[in-house]
VMD Tcl script that draws the C-alpha trace (Angstrom):
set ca {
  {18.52 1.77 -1.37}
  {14.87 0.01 -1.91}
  {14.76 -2.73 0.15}
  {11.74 -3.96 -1.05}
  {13.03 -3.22 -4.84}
  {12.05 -0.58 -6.94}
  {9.68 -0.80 -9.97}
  {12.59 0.26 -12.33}
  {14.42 -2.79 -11.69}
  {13.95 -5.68 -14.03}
  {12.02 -8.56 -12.29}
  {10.37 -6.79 -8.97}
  {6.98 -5.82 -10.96}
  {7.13 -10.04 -11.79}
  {8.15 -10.68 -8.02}
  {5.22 -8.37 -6.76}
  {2.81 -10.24 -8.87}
  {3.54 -13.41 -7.91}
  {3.22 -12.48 -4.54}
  {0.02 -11.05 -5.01}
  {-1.49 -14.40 -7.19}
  {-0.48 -16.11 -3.69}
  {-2.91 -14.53 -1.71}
  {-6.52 -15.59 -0.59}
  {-9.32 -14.45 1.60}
  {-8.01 -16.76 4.40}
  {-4.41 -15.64 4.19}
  {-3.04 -15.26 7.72}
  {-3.07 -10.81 8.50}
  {0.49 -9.60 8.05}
  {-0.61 -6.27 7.57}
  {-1.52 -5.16 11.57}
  {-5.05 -5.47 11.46}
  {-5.91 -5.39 7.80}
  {-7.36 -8.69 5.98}
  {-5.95 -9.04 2.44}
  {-8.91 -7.11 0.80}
  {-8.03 -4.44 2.93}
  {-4.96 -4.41 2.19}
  {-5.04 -4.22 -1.90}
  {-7.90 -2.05 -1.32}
  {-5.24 0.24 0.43}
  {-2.36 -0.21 -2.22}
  {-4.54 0.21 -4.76}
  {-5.93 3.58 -3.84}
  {-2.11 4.71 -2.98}
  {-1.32 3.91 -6.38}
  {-4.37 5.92 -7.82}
  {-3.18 9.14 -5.49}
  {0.06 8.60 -6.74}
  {-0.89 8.37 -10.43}
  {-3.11 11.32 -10.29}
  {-6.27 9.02 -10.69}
  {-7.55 9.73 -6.92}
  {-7.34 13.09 -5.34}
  {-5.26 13.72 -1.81}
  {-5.93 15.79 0.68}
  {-3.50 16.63 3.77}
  {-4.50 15.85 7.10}
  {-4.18 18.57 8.88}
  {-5.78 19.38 11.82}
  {-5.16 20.71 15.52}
  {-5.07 16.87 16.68}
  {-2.58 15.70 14.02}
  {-0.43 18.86 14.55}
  {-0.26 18.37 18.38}
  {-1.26 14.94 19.37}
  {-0.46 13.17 16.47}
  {3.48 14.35 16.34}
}
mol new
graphics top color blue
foreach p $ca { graphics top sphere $p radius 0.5 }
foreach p [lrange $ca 0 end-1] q [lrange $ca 1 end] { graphics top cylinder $p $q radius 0.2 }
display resetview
């Protein structure tokens, strides 16, 4: 059901660690056009939005409604 693993499961919060201890300034982009600081940068404010630390707000304009579909 999670292919990337869920945060419940014994060992994935270990496996995502490790991952992230591998990565350096230089890493090669595997995130589109981000750079790795961009990256956790992003993460780490989806984790604060989804924690209640950051405020959301929807996206919701004429564009994104007709455009953006």
């Amino acid at each position: 059901m999670y292919p990337q693993g869920s945060l419940s499961v014994p060992g994935t919060v270990a496996a995502l660690e490790a991952r992230l201890a591998r990565l350096t300034p230089t890493a090669a982009r595997q995130w589109g056009r981000m750079t790795p600081q961009q990256m956790l940068c992003h993460l780490a404010d989806s984790f604060d939005v989804v924690s209640g630390d950051r405020p959301a707000k929807a996206v919701d304009t004429w564009f994104m409604r007709t455009v953006g579909k």
